[in-house]
GUMAR-962529 format. One record per residue (C-alpha): residue number from 1; z, y, x. Coordinates in steps of 0.05 Angstrom, whole numbers, always signed. Layout:
BEGIN
<NUM; <Z; Y; X>>
...
# end
This chain:
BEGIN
<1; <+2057; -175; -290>>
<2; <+2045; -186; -368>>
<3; <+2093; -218; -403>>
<4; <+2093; -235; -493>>
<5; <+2134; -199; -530>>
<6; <+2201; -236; -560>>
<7; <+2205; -222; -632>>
<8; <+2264; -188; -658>>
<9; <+2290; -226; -724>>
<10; <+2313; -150; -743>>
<11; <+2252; -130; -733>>
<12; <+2202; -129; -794>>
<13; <+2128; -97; -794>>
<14; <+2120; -119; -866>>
<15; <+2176; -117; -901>>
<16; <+2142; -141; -965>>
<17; <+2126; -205; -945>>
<18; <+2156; -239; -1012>>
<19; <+2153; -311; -984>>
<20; <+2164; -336; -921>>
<21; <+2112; -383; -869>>
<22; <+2169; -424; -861>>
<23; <+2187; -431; -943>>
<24; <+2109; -429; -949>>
<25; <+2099; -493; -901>>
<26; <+2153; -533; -932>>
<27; <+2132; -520; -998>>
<28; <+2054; -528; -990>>
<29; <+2065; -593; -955>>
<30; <+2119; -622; -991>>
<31; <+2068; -607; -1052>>
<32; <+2018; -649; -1011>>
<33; <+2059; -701; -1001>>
<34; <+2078; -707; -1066>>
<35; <+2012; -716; -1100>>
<36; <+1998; -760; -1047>>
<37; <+2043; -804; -1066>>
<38; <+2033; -791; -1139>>
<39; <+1954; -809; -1130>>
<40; <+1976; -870; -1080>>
<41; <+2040; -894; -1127>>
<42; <+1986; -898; -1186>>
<43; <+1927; -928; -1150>>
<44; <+1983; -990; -1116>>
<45; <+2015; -996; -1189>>
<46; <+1948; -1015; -1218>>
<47; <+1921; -1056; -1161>>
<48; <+1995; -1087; -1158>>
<49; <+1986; -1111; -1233>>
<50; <+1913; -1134; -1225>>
<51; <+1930; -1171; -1165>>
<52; <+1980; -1208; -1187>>
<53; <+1950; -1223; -1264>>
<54; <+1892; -1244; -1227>>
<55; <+1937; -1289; -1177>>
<56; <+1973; -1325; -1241>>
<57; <+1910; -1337; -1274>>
<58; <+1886; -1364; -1211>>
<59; <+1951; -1409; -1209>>
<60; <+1949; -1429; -1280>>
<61; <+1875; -1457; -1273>>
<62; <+1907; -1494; -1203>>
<63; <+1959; -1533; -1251>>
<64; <+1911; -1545; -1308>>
<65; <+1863; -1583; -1249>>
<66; <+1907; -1619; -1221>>
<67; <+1937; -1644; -1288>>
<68; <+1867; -1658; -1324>>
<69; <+1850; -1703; -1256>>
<70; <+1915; -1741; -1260>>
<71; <+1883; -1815; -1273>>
<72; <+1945; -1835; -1324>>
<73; <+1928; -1772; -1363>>
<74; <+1862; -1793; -1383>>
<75; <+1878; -1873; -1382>>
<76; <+1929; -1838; -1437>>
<77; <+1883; -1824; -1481>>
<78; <+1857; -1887; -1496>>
<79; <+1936; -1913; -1520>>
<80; <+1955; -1907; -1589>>
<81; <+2010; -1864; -1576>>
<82; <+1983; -1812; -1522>>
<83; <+2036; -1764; -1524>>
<84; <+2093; -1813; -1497>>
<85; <+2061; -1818; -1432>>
<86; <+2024; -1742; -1420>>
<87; <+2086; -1713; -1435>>
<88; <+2126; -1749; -1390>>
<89; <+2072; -1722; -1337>>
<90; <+2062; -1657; -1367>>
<91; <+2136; -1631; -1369>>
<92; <+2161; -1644; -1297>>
<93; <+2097; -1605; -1275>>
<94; <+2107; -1545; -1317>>
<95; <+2186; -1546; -1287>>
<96; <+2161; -1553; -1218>>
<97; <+2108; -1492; -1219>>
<98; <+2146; -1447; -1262>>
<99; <+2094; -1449; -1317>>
<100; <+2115; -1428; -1388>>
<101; <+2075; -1484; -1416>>
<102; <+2028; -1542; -1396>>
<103; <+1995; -1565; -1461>>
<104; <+1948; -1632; -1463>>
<105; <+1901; -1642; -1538>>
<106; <+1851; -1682; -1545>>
<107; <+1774; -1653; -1575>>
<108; <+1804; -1641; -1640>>
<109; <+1863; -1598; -1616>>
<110; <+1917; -1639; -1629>>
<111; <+1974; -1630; -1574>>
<112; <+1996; -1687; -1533>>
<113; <+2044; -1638; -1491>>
<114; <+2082; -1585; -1505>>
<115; <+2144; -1553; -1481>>
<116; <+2174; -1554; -1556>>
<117; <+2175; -1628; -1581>>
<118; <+2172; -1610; -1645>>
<119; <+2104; -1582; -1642>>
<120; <+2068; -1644; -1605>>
<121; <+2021; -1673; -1651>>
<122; <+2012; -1600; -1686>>
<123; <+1941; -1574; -1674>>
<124; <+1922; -1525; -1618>>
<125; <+1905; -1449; -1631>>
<126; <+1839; -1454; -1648>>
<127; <+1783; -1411; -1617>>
<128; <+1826; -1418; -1547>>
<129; <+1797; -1487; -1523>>
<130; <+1726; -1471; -1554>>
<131; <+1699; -1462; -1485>>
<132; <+1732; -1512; -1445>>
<133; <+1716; -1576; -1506>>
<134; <+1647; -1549; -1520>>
<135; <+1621; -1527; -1460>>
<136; <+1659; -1570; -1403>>
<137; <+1674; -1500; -1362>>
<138; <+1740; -1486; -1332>>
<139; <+1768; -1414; -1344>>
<140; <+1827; -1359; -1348>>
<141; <+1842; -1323; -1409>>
<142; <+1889; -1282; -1440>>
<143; <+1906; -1298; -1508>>
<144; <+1967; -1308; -1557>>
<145; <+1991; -1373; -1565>>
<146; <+2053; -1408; -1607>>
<147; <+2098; -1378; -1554>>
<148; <+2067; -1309; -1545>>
<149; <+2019; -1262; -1498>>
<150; <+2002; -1306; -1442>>
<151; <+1949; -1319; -1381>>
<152; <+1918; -1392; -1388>>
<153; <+1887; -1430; -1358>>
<154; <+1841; -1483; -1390>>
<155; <+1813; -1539; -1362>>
<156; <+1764; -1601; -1391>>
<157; <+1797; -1673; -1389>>
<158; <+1733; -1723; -1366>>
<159; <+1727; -1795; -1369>>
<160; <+1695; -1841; -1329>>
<161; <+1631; -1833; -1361>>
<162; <+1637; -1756; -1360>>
<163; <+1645; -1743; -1427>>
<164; <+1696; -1684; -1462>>
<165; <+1758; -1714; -1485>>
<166; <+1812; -1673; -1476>>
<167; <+1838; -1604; -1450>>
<168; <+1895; -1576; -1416>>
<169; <+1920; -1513; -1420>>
<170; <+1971; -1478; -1368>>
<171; <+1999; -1413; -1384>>
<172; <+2042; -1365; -1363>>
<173; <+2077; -1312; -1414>>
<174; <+2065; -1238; -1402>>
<175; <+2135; -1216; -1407>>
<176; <+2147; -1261; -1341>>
<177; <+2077; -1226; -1304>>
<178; <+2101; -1159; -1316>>
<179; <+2171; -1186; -1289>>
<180; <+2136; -1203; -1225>>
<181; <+2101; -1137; -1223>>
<182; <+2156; -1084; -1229>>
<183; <+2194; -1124; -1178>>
<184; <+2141; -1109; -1134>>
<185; <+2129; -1041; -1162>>
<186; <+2203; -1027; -1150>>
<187; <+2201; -1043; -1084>>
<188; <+2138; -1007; -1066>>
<189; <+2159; -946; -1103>>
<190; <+2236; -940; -1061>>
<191; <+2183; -949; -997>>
<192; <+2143; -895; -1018>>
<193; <+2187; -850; -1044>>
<194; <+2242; -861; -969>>
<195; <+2165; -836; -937>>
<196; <+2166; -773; -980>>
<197; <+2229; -759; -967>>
<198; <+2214; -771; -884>>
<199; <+2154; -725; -900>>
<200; <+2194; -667; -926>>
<201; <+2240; -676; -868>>
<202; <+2170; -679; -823>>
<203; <+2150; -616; -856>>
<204; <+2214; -575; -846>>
<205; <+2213; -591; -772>>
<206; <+2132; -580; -775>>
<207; <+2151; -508; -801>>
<208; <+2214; -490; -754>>
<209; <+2163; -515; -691>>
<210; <+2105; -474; -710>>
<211; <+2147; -408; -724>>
<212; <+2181; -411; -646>>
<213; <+2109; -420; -634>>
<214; <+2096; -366; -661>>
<215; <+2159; -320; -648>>
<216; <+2195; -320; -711>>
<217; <+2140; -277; -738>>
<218; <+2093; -288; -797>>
<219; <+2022; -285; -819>>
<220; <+2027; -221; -847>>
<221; <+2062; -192; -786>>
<222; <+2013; -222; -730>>
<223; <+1952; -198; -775>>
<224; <+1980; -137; -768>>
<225; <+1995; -132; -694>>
<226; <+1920; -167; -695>>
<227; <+1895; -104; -723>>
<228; <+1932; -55; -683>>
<229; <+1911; -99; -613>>
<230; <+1835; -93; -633>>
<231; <+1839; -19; -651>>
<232; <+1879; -2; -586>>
<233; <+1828; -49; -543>>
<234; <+1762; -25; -578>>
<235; <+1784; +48; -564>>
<236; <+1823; +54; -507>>
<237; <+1769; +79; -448>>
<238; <+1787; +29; -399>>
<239; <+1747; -39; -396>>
<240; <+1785; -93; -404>>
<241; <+1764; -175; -394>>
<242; <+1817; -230; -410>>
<243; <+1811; -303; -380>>
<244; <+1853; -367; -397>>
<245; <+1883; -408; -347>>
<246; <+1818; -447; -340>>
<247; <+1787; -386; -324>>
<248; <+1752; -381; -390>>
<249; <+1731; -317; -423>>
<250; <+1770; -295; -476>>
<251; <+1768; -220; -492>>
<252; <+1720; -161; -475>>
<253; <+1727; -96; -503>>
<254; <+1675; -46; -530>>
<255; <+1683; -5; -458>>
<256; <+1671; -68; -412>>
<257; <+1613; -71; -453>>
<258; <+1586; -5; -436>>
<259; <+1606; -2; -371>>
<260; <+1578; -78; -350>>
<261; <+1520; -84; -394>>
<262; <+1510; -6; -427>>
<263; <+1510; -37; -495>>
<264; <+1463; -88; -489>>
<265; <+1508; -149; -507>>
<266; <+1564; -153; -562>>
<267; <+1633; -167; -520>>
<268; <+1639; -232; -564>>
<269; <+1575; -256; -532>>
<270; <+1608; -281; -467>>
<271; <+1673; -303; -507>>
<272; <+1685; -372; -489>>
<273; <+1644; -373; -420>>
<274; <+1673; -382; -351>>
<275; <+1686; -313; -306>>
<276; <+1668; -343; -243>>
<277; <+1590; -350; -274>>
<278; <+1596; -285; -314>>
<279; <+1627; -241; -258>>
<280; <+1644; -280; -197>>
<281; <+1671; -219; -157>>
<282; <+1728; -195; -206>>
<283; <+1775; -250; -169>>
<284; <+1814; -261; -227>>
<285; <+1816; -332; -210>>
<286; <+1844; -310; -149>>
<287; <+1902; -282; -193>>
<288; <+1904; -343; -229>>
<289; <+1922; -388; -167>>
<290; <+1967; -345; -130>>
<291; <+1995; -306; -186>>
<292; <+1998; -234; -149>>
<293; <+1974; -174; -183>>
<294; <+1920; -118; -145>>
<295; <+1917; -49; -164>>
<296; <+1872; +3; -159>>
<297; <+1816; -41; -117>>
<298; <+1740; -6; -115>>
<299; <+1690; -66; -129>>
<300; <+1617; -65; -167>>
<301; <+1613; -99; -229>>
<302; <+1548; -90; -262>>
<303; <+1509; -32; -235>>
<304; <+1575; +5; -227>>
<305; <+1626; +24; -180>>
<306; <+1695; +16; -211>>
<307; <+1767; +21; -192>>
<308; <+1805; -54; -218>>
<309; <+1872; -75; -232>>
<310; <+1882; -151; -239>>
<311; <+1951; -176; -264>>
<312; <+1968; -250; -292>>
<313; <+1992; -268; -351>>
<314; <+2055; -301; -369>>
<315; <+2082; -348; -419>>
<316; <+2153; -379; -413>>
<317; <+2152; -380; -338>>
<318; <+2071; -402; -323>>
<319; <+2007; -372; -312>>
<320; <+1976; -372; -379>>
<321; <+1914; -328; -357>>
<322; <+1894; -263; -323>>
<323; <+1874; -181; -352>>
<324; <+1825; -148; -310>>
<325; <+1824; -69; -325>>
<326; <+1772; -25; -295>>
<327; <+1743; +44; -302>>
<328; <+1679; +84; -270>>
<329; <+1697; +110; -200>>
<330; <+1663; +170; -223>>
<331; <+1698; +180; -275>>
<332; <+1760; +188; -226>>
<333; <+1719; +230; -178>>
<334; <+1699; +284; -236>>
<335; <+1781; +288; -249>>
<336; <+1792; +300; -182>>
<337; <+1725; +342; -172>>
<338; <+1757; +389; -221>>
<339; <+1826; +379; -185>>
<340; <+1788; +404; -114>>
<341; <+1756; +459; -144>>
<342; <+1821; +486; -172>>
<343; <+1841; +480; -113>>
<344; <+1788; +517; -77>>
<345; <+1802; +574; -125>>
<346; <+1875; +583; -114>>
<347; <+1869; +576; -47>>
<348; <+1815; +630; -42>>
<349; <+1861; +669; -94>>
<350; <+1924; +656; -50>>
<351; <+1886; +677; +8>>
<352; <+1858; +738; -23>>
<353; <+1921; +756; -37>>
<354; <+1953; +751; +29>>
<355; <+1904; +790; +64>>
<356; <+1908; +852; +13>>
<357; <+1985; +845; +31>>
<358; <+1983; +848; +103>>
<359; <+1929; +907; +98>>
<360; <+1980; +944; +48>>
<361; <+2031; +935; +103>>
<362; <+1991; +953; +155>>
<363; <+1975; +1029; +112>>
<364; <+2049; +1029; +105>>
<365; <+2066; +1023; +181>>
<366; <+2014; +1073; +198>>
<367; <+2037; +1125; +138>>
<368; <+2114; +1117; +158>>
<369; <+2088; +1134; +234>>
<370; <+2063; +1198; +204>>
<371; <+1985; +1169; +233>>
<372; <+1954; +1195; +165>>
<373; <+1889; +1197; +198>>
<374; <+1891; +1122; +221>>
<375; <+1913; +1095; +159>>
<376; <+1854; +1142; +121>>
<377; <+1797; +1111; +179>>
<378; <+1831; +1035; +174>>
<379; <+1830; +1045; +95>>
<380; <+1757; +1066; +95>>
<381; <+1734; +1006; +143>>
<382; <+1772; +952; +105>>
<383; <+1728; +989; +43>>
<384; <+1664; +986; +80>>
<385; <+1670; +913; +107>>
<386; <+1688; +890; +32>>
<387; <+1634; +929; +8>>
<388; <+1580; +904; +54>>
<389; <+1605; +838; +42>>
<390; <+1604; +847; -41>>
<391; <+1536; +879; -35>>
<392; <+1505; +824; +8>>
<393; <+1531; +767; -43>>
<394; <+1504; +816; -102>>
<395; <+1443; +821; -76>>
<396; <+1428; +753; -43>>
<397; <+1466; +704; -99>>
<398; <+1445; +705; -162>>
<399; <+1501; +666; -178>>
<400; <+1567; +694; -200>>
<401; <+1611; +623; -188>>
<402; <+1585; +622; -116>>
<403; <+1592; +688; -101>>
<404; <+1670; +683; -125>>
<405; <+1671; +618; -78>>
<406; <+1639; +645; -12>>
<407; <+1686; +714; -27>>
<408; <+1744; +667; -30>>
<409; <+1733; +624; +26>>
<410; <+1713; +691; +64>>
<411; <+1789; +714; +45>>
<412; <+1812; +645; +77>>
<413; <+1779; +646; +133>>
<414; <+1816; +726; +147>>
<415; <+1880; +695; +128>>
<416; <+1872; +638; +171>>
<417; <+1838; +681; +239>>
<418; <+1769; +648; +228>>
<419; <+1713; +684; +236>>
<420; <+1654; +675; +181>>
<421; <+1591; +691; +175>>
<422; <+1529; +689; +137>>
<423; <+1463; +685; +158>>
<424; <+1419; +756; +136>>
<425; <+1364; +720; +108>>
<426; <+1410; +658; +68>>
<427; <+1396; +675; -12>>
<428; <+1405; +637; -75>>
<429; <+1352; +676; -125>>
<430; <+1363; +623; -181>>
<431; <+1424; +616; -228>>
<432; <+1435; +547; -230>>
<433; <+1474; +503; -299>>
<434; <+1498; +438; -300>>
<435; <+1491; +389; -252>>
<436; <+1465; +419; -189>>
<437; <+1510; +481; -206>>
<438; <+1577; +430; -197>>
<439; <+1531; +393; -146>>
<440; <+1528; +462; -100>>
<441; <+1592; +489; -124>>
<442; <+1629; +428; -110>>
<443; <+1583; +413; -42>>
<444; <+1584; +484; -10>>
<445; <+1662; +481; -25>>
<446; <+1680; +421; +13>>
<447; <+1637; +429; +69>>
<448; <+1672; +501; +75>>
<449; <+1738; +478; +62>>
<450; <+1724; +416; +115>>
<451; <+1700; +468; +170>>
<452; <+1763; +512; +160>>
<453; <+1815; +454; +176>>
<454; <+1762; +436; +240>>
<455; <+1765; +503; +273>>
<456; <+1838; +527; +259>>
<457; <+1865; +474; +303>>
<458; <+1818; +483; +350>>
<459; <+1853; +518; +425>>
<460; <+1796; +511; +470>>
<461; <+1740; +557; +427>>
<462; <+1742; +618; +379>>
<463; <+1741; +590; +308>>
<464; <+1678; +611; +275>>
<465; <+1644; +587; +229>>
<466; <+1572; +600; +204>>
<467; <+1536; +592; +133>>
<468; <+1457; +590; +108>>
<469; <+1428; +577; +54>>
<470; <+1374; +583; +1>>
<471; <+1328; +555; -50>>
<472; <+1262; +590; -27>>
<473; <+1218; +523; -33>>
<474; <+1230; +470; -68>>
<475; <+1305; +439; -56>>
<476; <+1372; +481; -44>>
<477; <+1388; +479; +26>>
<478; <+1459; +501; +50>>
<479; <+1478; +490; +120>>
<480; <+1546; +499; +149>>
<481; <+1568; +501; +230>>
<482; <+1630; +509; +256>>
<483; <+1663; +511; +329>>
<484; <+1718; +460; +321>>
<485; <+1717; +392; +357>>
<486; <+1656; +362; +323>>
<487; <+1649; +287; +295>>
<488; <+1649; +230; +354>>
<489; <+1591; +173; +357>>
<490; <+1645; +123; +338>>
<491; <+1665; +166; +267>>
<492; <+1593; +190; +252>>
<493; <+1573; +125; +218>>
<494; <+1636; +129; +175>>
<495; <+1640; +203; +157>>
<496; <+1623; +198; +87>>
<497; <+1666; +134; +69>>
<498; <+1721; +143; +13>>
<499; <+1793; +145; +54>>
<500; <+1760; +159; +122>>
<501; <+1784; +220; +156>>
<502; <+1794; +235; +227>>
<503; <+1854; +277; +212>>
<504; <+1921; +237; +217>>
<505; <+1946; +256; +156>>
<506; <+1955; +222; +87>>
<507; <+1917; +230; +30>>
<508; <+1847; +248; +65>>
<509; <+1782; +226; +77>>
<510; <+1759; +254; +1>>
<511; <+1716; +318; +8>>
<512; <+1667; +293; +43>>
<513; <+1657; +234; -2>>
<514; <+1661; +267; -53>>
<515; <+1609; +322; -42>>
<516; <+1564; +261; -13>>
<517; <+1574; +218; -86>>
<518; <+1561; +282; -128>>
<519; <+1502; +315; -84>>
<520; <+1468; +237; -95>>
<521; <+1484; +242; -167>>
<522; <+1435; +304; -170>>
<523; <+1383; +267; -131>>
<524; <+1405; +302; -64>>
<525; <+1423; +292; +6>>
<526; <+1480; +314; +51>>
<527; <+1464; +310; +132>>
<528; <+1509; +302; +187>>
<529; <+1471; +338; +253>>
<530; <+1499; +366; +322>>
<531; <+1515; +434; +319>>
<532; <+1495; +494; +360>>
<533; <+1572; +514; +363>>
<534; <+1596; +458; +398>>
<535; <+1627; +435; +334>>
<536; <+1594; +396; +269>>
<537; <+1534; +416; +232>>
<538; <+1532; +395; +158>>
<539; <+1458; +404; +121>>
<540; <+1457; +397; +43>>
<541; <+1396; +387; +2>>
<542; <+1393; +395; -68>>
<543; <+1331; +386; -115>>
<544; <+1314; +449; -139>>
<545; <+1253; +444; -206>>
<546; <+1281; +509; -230>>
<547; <+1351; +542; -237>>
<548; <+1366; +529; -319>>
<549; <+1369; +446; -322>>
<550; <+1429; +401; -333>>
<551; <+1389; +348; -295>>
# end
């Protein structure tokens, strides 16, 4: 079961990280903010103003209408004395709408209205009214008048007949529009600036959130432990596969590679792809739903047999995906091909051992019973039977490593009161390297070793056991009988299975599979037949094509 790693705030990979991701997110996006308001502030300020100029022009051209359609307005102009009646109309109006002014003159600019008594009867700006008088066309302007910067709004008096006689002009000072605008500014510029402040406070809990999220640690630190992760992954020799919780690829490693696909697809490739399409009989679903982790279970992925481990993944309590780790069952057996031929040797060397001792005790017994002549004939036999036996290996294995291994087992078999023999015409006349030499080293050991624990519990028959072999034609043939119980009709099919043994007794059921596995590996075969010794009769066959090849 996985678990992440809680940071350790006294913990620091870099410890020159000058700014923090917490200081750095506040900052950045309070900066953001901040200019967007800056940019926004500016863009509402102007379209504030224009908005509102253009609304009072709008409004000033709405007064001077309604005035220059007022019927007593233009029945006014035909009195002698026009101003005593317009600006009894004029002057309520302006009151009523807020207006600064509401002037009325007649075609030659003479005012009939104003909001200064004194200047009724004084002539109108000229060059303001042009348009209205000449051309009969309503219209906003900003000009100066007698009472300052204003918006107008100008307007052509008509009378019955259609013809210009008048104008009126509303207007509204400047000093009063920009008034009305920073009011509004003000007010937008408090909102704006209470949602900067809300978007600093935003940003400091923005920051706090995304460093749990990413245990207390910053960008510096995870690139870091990024680097180290990939470097460990891409070299360690096991293959490795990561899924989500939805089951979707999300990390391969350069040895998955090799071992799934022998380098014929970059792991990123199947990044982002479901495992049940890519390799529906890893299970890691499986994991995924029930949460239990499997070690050490033989499957084939790709075109090879591996041993997996499956374990889920968690994050604050729930399944956040599954690791599948693997490696080449072979790789395994080699380790523990070396491991059995070790073993071989210091068993043979243990044995070898024990059997000098009991014949040095045995020269001592005789010696200190004063039977000088015994000891002298039992010396001389012990001589002569090693000496036949080192001859007939000299001269009929050309072979150094298996003469060492059929000397040793020989010792063994002494040791153990089991009789061996070798058949007078078995020879190996080639030295053999690489492969087939482990292939027959490894093979001829097992099968040996096997027969030895078959016949030295056996109490019905005399353990023997006898050996053949040679490489006269084409393949290697070795063949090894013994006396023991033999191999039943119900075992025979599973013999050769990894973990099958017919010895009660942990930890066996490996030889066998193992010589079978390697003996394939060199293109061979390894028989199971019935014996002439009441016991089992094991036949390998090795390719031969010359001694001197690692093939």
């Amino acid at each position: 079961m996985t678990h992440f790693r809680k940071h350790n705030k006294k913990q620091n990979l870099l410890p020159n990280v000058k700014f923090g991701l917490k200081f750095k997110m506040v900052g950045l996006i309070s900066l953001l903010i901040v200019g967007i308001f800056i940019i926004f502030a500016g863009f509402l300020q102007i379209f504030i103003s224009d908005t509102i100029e253009d609304q009072m022009g709008k409004r000033a051209l709405s007064v001077a209408q309604s005035v220059a359609n007022i019927p007593q307005v233009e029945e006014a102009f035909q009195l002698g004395n026009p101003s005593s009646v317009i600006q009894e109309i004029a002057e309520p109006i302006r009151k009523e709408t807020g207006a600064e002014f509401v002037v009325v003159g007649n075609r030659e600019g003479i005012r009939y209205s104003h909001p200064n008594p004194d200047r009724i009867g004084e002539k109108m700006i000229e060059g303001n009214n042009l348009r209205a008088l000449r051309d009969g066309k309503a219209h906003v302007s900003r000009s100066t008048g007698s009472l300052g910067l204003s918006i107008h709004g100008r307007v052509p008096i008509l009378n019955e007949a259609g013809d210009i006689i008048g104008v009126v002009s509303v207007g509204f000072l400047n000093e009063d529009v920009q008034g009305i605008i920073a009011n509004q500014s003000q007010t937008i510029w408090i909102t704006l600036s209470v949602i900067v402040l809300l978007g600093i406070a935003g940003a400091i809990f923005i920051a706090r959130y995304i460093k749990k999220l990413l245990s207390h640690m910053e960008p510096e630190e995870i690139s870091y432990l990024l680097l180290q992760r990939e470097a460990i992954l891409q070299s360690t020799h096991e293959g490795m596969i990561a899924i989500d919780n939805k089951g979707i690829v999300t990390l391969m490693n350069t040895a998955a590679k090799q071992i799934l696909f022998d380098n014929e697809h970059e792991p990123d490739h199947f990044s982002g792809k479901p495992i049940s399409e890519l390799f529906p009989h890893t299970d890691l679903t499986g994991v995924l739903e029930t949460g239990e982790s499997h070690y050490d279970k033989e499957m084939v992925l790709g075109e090879s047999v591996v041993l997996v481990n499956r374990v889920p993944v968690y994050s604050e309590g729930t399944i956040a995906g599954a690791v599948a780790t693997f490696r080449k069952k072979t790789e395994i057996e080699h380790v523990t091909q070396e491991l059995v031929q070790i073993k071989q040797y210091a068993n043979a060397q243990r044995a070898q051992t024990h059997e000098f001792s009991n014949k040095l005790y045995t020269i001592l017994g005789l010696l200190q019973l004063d039977e000088k002549q015994e000891a002298i004939d039992f010396i001389k036999s012990v001589k002569n039977i090693q000496q036949e036996r080192s001859q007939f290996l000299a001269q009929h294995v050309a072979d150094p490593v298996v003469q060492g291994l059929l000397q040793g087992k020989f010792n063994q078999g002494n040791e153990l009161g089991v009789t061996m023999t070798i058949h007078p015409d078995s020879q190996l006349i080639q030295q053999y390297k690489g492969k087939k030499q482990e292939a027959l080293i490894t093979g001829l050991g097992n099968l040996l070793e096997n027969a030895i624990e078959s016949v030295k519990n056996g109490q019905e028959r005399e353990p023997r056991i006898a050996i053949f072999f040679t490489d006269m034609g084409e393949d290697i043939v070795a063949e090894v009988e013994d006396s023991g119980p033999g191999v039943t009709e119900e075992a025979a099919p599973y013999i050769f299975e990894q973990g099958y043994s017919t010895k009660e007794y942990e930890n066996r059921g490996h030889g066998l599979a193992l010589t079978r596995h390697i003996v394939h590996a060199s293109g061979g075969e390894v028989i199971l037949e019935e014996g002439e010794m009441g016991g089992a009769c094991f036949v390998m066959i090795i390719p031969g094509n010359g001694g001197h090849t690692d093939e």
